[in-house]
C-alpha positions in Angstrom: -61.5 -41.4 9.5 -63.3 -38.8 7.1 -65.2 -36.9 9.7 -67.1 -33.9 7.7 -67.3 -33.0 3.8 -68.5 -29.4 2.5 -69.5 -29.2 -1.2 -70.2 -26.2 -2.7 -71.6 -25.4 -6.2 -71.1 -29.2 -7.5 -73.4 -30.4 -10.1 -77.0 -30.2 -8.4 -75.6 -29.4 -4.7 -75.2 -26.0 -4.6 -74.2 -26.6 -0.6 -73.8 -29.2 1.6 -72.2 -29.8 4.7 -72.4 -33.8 6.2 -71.0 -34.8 9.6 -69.5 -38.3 9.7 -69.0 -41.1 12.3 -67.2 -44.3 13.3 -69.0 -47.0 12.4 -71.1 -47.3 9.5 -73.1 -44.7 7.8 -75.4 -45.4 4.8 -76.4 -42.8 2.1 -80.2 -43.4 0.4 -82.3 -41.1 -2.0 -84.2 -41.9 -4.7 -82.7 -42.7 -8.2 -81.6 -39.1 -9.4 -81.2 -37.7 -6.3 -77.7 -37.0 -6.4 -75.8 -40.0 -4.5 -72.9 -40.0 -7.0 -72.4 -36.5 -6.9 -71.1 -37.5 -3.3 -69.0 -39.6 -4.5 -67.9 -37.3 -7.4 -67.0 -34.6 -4.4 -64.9 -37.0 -2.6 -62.7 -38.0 -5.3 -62.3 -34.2 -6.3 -61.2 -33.5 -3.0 -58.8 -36.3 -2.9 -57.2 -35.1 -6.3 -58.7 -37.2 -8.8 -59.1 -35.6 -12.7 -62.1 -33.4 -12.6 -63.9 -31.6 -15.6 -65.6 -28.2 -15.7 -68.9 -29.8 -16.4 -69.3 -30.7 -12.7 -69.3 -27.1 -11.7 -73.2 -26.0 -10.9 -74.7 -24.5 -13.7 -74.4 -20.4 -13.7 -71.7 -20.7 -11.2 -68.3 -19.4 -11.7 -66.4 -22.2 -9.3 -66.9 -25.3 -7.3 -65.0 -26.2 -4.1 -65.3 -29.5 -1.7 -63.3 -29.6 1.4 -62.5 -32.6 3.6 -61.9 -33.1 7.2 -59.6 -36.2 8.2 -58.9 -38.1 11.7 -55.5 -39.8 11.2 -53.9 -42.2 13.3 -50.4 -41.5 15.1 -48.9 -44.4 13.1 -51.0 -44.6 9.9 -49.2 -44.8 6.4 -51.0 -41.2 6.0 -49.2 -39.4 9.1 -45.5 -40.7 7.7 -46.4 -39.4 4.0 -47.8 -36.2 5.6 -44.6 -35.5 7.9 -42.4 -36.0 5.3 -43.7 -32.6 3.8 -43.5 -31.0 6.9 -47.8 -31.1 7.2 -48.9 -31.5 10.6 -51.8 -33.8 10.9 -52.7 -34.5 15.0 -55.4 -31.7 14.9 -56.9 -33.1 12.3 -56.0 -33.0 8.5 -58.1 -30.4 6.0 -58.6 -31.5 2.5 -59.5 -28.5 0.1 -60.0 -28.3 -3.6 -61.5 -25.5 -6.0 -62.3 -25.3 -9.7 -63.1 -22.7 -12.0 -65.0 -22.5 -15.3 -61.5 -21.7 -16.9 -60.2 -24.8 -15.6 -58.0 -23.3 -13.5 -57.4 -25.8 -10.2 -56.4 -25.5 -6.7 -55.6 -27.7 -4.1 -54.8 -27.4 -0.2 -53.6 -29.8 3.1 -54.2 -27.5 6.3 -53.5 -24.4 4.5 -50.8 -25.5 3.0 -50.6 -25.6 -1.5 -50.2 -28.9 -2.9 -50.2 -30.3 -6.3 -53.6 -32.9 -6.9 -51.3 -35.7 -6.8 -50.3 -35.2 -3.4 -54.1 -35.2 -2.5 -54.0 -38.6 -3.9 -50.8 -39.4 -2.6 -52.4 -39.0 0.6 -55.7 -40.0 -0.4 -55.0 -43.2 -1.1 -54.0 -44.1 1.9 -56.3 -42.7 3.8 -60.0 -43.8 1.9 -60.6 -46.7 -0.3 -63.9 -46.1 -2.7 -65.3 -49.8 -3.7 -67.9 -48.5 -7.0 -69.2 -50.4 -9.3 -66.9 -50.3 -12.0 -64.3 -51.7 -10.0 -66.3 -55.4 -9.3 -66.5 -54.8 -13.5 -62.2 -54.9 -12.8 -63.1 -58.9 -11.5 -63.6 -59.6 -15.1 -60.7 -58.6 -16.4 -57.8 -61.6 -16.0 -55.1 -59.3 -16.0 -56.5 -57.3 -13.1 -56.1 -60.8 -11.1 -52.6 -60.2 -9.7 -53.2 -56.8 -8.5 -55.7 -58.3 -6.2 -53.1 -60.7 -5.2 -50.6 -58.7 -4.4 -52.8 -56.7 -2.2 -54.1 -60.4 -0.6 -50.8 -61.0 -0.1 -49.2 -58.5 1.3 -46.3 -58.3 -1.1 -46.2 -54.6 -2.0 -42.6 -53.8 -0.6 -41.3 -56.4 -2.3 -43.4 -55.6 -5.4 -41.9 -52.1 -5.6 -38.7 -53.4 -5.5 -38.9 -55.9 -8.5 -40.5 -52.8 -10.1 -37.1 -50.3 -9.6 -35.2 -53.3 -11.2 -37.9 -54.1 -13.9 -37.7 -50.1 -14.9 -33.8 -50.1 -15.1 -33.8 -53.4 -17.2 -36.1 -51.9 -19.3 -34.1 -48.3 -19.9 -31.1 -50.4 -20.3 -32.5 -52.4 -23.0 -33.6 -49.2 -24.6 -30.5 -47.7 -24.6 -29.0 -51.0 -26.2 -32.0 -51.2 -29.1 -31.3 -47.7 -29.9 -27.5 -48.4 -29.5 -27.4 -51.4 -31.9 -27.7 -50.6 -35.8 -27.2 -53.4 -39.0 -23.2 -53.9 -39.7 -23.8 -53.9 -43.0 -24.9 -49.6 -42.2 -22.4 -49.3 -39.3 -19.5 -49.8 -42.0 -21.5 -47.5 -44.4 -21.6 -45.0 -42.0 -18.0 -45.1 -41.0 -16.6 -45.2 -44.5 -19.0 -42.2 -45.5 -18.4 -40.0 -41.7 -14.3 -41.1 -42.7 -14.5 -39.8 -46.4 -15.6 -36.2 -45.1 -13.5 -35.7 -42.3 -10.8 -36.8 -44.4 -11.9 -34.8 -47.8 -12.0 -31.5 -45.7 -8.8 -32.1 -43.8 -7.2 -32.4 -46.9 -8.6 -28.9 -47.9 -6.5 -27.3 -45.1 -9.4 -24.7 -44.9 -8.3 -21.4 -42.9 -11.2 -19.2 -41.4 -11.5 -15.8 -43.2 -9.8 -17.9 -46.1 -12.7 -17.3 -48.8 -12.6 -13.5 -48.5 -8.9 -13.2 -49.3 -9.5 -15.6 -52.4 -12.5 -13.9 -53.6 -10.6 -10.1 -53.5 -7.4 -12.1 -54.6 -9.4 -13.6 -57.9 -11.2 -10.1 -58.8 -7.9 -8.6 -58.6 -6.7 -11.0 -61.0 -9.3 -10.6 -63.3 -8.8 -6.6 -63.5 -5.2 -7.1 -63.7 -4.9 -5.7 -67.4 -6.8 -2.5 -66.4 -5.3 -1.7 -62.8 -1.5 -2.6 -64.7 -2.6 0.3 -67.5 -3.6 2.5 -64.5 -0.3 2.0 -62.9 1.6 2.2 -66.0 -0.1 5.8 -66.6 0.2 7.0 -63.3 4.7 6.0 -63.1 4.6 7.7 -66.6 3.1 11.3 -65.1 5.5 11.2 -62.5 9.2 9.7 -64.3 8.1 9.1 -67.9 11.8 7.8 -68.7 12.8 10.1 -71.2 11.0 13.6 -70.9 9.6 15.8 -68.2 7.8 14.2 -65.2 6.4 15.4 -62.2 9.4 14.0 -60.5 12.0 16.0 -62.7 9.6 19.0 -62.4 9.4 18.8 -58.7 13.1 18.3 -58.7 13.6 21.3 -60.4 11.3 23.3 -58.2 13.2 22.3 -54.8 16.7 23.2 -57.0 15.7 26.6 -57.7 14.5 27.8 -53.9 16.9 25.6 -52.2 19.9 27.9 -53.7 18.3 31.0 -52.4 16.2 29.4 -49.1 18.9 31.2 -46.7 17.7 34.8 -47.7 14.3 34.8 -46.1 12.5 32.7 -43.4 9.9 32.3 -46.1 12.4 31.0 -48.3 13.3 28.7 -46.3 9.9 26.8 -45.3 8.8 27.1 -49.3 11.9 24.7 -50.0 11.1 22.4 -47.5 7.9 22.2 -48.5 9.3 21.5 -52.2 11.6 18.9 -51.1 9.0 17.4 -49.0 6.9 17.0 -52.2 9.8 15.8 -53.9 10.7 12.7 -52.2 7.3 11.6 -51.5 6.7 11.4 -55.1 10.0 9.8 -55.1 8.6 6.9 -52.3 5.4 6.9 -54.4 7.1 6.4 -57.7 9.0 3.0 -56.3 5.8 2.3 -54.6 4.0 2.1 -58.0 6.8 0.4 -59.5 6.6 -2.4 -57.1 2.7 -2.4 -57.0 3.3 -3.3 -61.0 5.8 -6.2 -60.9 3.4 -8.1 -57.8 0.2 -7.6 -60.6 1.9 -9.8 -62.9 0.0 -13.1 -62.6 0.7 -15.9 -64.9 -2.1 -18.4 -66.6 -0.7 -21.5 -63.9 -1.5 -19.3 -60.8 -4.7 -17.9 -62.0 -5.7 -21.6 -62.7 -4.7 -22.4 -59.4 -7.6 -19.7 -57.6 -10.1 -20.9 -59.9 -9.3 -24.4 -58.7 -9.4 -23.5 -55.2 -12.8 -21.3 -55.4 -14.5 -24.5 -57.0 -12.7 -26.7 -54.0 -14.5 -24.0 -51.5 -17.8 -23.6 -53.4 -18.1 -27.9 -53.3 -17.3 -28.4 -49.7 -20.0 -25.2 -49.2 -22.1 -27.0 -51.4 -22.0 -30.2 -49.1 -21.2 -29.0 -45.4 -22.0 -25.4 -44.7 -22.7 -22.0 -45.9 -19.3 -20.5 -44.8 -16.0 -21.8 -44.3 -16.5 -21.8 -40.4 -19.5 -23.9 -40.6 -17.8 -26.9 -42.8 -15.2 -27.4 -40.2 -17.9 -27.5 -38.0 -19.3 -30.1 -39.3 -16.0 -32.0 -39.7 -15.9 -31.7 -35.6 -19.4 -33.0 -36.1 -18.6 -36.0 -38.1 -15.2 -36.9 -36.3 -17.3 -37.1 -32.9 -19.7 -39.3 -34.6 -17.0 -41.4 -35.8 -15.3 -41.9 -32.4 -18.5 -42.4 -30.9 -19.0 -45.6 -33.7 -15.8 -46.9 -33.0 -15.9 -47.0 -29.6 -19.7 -48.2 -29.8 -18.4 -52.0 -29.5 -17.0 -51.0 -26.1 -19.7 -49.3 -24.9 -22.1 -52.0 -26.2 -20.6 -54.7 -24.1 -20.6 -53.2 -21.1 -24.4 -52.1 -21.8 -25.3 -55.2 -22.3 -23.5 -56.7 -19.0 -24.9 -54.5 -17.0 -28.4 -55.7 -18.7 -27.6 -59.0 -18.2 -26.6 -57.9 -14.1 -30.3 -56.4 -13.5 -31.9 -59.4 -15.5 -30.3 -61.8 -13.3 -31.4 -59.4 -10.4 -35.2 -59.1 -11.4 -35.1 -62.9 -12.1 -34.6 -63.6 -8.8 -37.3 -61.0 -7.2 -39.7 -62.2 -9.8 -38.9 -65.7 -8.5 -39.7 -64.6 -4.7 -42.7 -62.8 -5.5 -44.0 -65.9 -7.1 -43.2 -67.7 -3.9 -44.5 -65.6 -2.1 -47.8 -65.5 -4.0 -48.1 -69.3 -4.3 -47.6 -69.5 -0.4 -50.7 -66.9 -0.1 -52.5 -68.6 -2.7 -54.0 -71.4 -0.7 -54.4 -69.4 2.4 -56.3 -66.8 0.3 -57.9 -69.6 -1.2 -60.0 -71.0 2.1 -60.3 -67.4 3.1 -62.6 -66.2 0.2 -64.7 -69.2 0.3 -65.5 -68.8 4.4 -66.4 -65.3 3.2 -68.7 -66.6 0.1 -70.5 -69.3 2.2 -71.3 -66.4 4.6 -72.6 -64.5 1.7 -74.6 -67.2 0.5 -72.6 -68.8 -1.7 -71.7 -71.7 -0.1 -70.9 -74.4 -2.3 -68.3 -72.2 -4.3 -65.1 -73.2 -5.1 -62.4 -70.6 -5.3 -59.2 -71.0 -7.0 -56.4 -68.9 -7.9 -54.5 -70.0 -11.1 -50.5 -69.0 -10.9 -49.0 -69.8 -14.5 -45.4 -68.9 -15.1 -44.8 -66.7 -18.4 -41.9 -67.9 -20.6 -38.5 -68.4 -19.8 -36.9 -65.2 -19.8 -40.0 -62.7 -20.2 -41.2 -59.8 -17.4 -44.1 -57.4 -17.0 -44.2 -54.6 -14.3 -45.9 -57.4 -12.2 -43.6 -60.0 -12.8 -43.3 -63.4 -14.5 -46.5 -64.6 -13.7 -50.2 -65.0 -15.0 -52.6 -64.5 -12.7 -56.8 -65.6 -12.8 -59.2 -66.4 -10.4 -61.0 -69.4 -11.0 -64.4 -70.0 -9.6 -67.2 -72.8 -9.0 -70.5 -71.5 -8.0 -72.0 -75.3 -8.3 -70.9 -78.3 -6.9 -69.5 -80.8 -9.5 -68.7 -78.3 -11.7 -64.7 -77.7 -12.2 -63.6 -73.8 -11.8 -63.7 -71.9 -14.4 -62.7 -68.0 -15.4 -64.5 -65.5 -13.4 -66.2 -63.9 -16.4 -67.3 -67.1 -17.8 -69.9 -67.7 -15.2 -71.0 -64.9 -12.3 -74.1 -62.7 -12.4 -73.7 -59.4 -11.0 -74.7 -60.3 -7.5 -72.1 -63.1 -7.3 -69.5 -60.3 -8.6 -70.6 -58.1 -6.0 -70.4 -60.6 -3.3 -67.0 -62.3 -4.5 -65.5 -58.2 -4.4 -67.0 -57.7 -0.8 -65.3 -60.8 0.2 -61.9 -59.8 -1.2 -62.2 -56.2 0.3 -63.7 -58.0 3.3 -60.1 -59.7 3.8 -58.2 -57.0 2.3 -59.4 -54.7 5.0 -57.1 -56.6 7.4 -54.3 -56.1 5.9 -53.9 -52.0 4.1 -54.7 -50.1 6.8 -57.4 -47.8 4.9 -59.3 -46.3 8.2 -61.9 -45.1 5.9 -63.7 -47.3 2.8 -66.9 -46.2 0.8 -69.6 -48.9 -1.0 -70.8 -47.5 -3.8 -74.2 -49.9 -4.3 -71.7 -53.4 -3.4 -75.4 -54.4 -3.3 -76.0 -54.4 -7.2 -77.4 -57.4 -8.3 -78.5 -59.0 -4.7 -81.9 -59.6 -2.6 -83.1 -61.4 0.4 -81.2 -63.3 2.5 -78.2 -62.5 0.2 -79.0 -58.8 0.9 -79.2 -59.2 4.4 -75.7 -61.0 4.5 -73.7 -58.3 2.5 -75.4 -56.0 5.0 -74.5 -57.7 8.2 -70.8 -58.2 6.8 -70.5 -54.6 6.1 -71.7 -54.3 9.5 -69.0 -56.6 10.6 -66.1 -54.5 8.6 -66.8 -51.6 10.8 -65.9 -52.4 13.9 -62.4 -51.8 12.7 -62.9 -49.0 10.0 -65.2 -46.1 9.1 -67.5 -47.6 6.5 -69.9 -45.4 4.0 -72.7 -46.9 1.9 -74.3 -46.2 -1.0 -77.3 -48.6 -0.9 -81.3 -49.2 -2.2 -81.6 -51.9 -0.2 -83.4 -51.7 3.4 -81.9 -55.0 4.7 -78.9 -53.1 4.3 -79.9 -49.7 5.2 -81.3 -50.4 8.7 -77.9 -52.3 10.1 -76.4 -48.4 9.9 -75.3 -46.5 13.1 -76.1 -43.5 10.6 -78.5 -43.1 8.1 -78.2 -40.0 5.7 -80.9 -39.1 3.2 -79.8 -37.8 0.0 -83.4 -35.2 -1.6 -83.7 -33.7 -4.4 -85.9 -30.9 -5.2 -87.2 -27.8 -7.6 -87.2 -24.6 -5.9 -87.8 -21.6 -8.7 -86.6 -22.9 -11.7 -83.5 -24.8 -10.4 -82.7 -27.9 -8.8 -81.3 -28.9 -5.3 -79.9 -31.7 -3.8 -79.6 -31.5 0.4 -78.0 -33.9 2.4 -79.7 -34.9 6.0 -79.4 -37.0 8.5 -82.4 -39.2 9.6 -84.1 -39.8 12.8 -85.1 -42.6 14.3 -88.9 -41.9 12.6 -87.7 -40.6 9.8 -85.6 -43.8 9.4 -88.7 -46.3 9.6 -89.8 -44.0 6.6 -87.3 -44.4 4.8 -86.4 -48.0 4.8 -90.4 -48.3 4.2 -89.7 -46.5 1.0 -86.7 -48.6 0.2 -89.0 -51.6 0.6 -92.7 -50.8 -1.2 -91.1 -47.9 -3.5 -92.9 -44.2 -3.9 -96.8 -46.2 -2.1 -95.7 -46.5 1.1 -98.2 -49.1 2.9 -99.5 -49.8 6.6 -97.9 -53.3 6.4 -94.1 -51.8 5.0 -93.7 -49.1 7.5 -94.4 -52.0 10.1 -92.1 -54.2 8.5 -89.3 -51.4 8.2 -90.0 -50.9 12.1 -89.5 -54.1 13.0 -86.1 -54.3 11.1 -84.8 -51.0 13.1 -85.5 -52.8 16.2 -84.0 -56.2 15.0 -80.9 -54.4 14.2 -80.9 -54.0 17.9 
C-alpha cells in the first residue's frame, strides 16, 4: 500500500507531500491543475523513462520519493529479499533528476538501477490511464489480457524460455546455411590459396635474405673488380705484393730479433702482419669464386622475388602476414567442411525445442480455452452491473498455422462484443464509445484484481466517457474493489467523488510571477464544496451544494 509521496521541483509542484490511506482516495482539481503531474511523479519514482522537461522550470533537479506498506508474503517482499532489501519497516522509493540528465535511484538507502524500481514497481502498483482502455482496441493486445484473466503467467514464461531458444537456434542455422552452388565456390577458392602458398614453402625473414641476395647479384661485376684489385695489392702473381713485401720485412728482423728485446716484439709484430694478410688473401680468394653467379641462378631470384611480390600482392604486406592468412583460410575451410556436421545437429536440436514449445503452446491454449468461458460470464455480471446489461462478451481463440509461434504462442486472440440484443459480437473497436471502453476495462481490472496481487491500483479518469447512473455504478464498483486493495482516483465526476474515504484537492495558483500546484486533503465542508463544483462547474448554486450534501451523506 503506497502510504505517502514527496514531490519536489516537478513540473508546476515545486513541493508536495500527500499522506495515503486504505481504502479509496480520489484526487479532483480543475482541468490544468496538475492531476497528471501526480501521476507523472509516481511513475518516476517507480523507474519509468523520464525527460528533463519535467523538472520545474529554473530548477537545477527534481526528486519524488515513495513510501510503501508490503505484505509478509507479497510477490514484492520475495523480489526485494532476493537483493538483500529489507522491507518490514516499510519500503522507501527515491528518485532524482538533473538538468544534465544525470539519474538516480534508491530502495531504503540502498542504489538501484530504474529497472529495479520497476521490477519492484510493478508488483507493487498497477496505474489503469487512459491510454491503456485505448490498448482494448488493439486485437493483438487481446491475449495479454487473457493471460492475466487466466492466470497462466508461470506457464507463459516458460513457453517464452523455449520460444527464445528456438528462435536463437534458428538464427544460428539461417546464418549457418549458405547456397551450394557458393559453398563449393568458396571451398575451391579458400583450397586454391592454402594450397598456392604451401607450395611457396615461405620461410619468415625469407624476403630480406633474397632482397640482399638479388642486389648482390646485380653488383657482382663491380664488387668481383673490387676483389680482384684488392688480391692483386696484396700477391699480384708475378711481382711485388704486400704479401712478399711483408714477408720480406719479418725475414729481415727475424734473423737478428735475438739481439734486443725490442728486436724481438718488432718481428712479431711483422709476422703477425704477415699471416693475417696471408688469412686475408685466401679470404678474398674465396670471397671471389662464391660471387660467380651464372644467368640460370640469377633467373631463379628474379623468379622467386615475383613469386613473393604476388602472394604479397594477394595476402599480406609481409611474409609473416600471408601465412597468416593461410591459417586464416585453412580454419575457414575446416570450419566449411565440417559445417554439414554441425548443421545437423543444429537443426535436431531445433527440431527438439520445436517439439518442446509445441506442446506448451498447446497447454497454454488449453488452458486459455478452459478460462475463456469462465471469463466469459464473469465480464458480463460485471457489465450488467455497470449498465450494460444486455452485452454479450465473447472471447475468440483462433489457432495460427500449423507449425508458426509468437512470444505468446500459437494463438489469436480478440474480444468480441454485443452491446445490443440481436446483434451477433463483433470486434471491440468496431462498436464501443468511450464510456463502454471504460467500463468494459474496469470490469476486466475489476476481475483481474482477484487474481495479481497488486495491493495498490490508481484510475486515471476510468470515468471518461460516462454519466448518471452509469457514473454512479463505476463509482460504487471502485468502491467495491477497495475493500481488498488501496484504490486512487483521478476523477471529474461527483457521483464518484463522494463514495471516497479520502478526498484530496489538487489547486493551482499564481504567486509572483510563477505557478503552484498544492495538494490538500478536504474536510467534510470543504468536500460538499467540492463535489458542488464537480456538479454545476466554476457557479456554484444554492440547489448543488444541497445536492452535493445529500450525496456525502448517502454515501453513508
Amino acid at each position: 500500500m503506497l502510504k505517502s509521496l514527496y514531490i519536489e521541483n516537478i513540473a508546476v509542484i515545486e513541493r508536495a507531500s500527500i499522506d495515503f490511506e486504505e481504502g479509496m482516495t480520489v484526487l479532483t482539481g480543475e482541468t490544468g491543475a496538475g492531476k497528471s503531474i501526480i501521476i507523472d511523479s509516481i511513475n518516476l519514482v517507480l523507474g519509468e523513462r523520464t525527460s528533463r522537461e519535467l523538472i520545474r522550470t529554473g530548477a537545477k533537479s527534481a526528486s519524488v520519493s515513495a513510501l510503501f506498506e508490503i505484505g509478509q508474503h507479497s510477490k514484492a517482499a520475495a523480489v526485494l529479499e532476493q537483493e538483500g532489501i529489507s522491507w518490514q519497516e516499510g519500503v522507501l522509493f527515491e528518485r532524482s533528476v538533473t538538468v544534465e540528465g544525470r539519474s538516480t535511484a534508491k530502495i531504503n538507502g540502498k542504489p538501484v538501477l530504474a529497472s529495479f524500481l520497476r521490477e519492484v514497481g510493478a508488483v507493487l502498483l498497477n496505474i489503469h490511464g487512459q491510454h491503456d482502455s485505448q490498448h482494448l482496441l488493439q486485437s493483438e493486445r487481446h491475449v495479454e489480457f487473457l493471460d492475466a484473466l487466466a492466470g497462466v503467467q508461470p506457464l507463459l514464461t516458460q513457453y517464452r524460455e523455449c520460444y527464445g531458444q528456438a528462435v536463437e537456434l534458428k538464427q544460428k542455422l539461417s546464418r549457418m546455411r549458405m547456397d551450394e552452388r557458393e559453398k563449393e565456390r568458396r571451398i575451391e577458392l579458400l583450397s586454391f590459396q592454402v594450397s598456392e602458398i604451401d607450395e611457396a614453402a615461405l620461410q619468415p625473414g625469407e624476403e630480406e635474405a633474397l632482397a640482399q641476395k638479388r642486389l648482390l647479384m646485380k653488383s657482382a661485376q663491380k664488387v668481383s673488380e673490387s676483389l680482384a684489385g684488392a688480391l692483386a695489392a696484396l700477391s699480384p702473381g708475378e711481382g711485388q705484393g704486400a704479401l712478399t713485401l711483408l714477408g720480406q720485412v719479418m725475414h729481415e728482423l727475424s734473423a737478428h730479433e735475438s739481439l734486443t728485446p725490442q728486436l724481438a716484439a718488432l718481428s712479431e709484430s711483422a709476422a703477425d702482419l704477415y699471416y693475417r694478410a696471408e688469412d686475408l688473401t685466401g679470404e678474398l680468394r674465396a670471397a671471389a669464386e662464391n660471387l660467380s653467379f651464372d644467368a640460370q641462378e640469377m633467373e631463379q631470384v628474379e623468379q622467386r622475388s615475383d613469386l613473393l611480390h604476388r602472394l604479397k600482392s594477394k595476402y599480406g604486406d609481409t611474409i609473416e602476414e600471408v601465412l597468416a592468412y593461410r591459417e586464416k583460410a585453412a580454419g575457414e575451410l575446416s570450419s566449411i567442411e565440417i559445417l554439414d556436421d554441425t548443421k545437423k545437429k543444429l537443426a535436431q536440436e531445433l527440431q527438439n525445442v520445436y517439439n518442446k514449445l509445441q506442446l506448451l503452446a498447446g497447454e497454454l491454449s488449453e488452458r486459455r480455452k478452459a478460462a475463456a468461458k469462465d471469463i466469459e460470464s464473469t465480464v458480463e455480471a460485471e457489465l450488467a452491473y455497470l449498465n450494460l446489461d444486455k452485452t454479450v462478451f465473447e472471447i475468440s481463440i483462433v489457432p495460427m498455422q500449423p507449425g508458426v509461434f509468437d512470444e505468446n504462442g500459437s494463438d489469436e486472440v480478440e474480444f468480441l462484443i454485443s452491446t445490443n440484443p440481436g446483434e451477433q459480437p463483433r470486434p471491440l473497436s468496431k462498436i464501443v464509445s468511450g464510456g463502454e471502453l471504460s467500463r468494459i476495462m474496469l470490469a476486466l481490472k475489476a476481475i483481474l484484481g482477484t487474481k495479481d496481487g497488486i495491493e495498490t491500483v490508481i484510475f486515471d479518469e476510468i470515468d471518461a466517457g460516462v454519466s448518471g447512473s452509469s457514473a454512479e455504478k463505476i463509482g460504487r464498483k471502485l468502491k467495491e474493489l477497495s475493500k481488498g486493495r488501496q484504490v486512487l482516483c483521478i476523477t471529474h465526476l461527483a457521483q464518484i467523488a463522494c463514495l471516497a474515504d479520502k478526498h484530496l484537492l489538487i489547486e493551482k495558483s499564481v504567486q509572483g510571477e510563477r505557478t503552484l500546484t498544492t495538494v490538500r486533503q478536504l474536510g467534510t465542508q470543504e468536500r460538499v464544496r467540492e463535489l458542488a463544483r464537480l456538479l454545476s462547474g466554476e457557479t456554484v448554486s444554492r440547489a448543488a451544494l444541497e445536492h452535493a450534501a445529500q450525496m456525502l451523506l448517502g454515501k453513508e
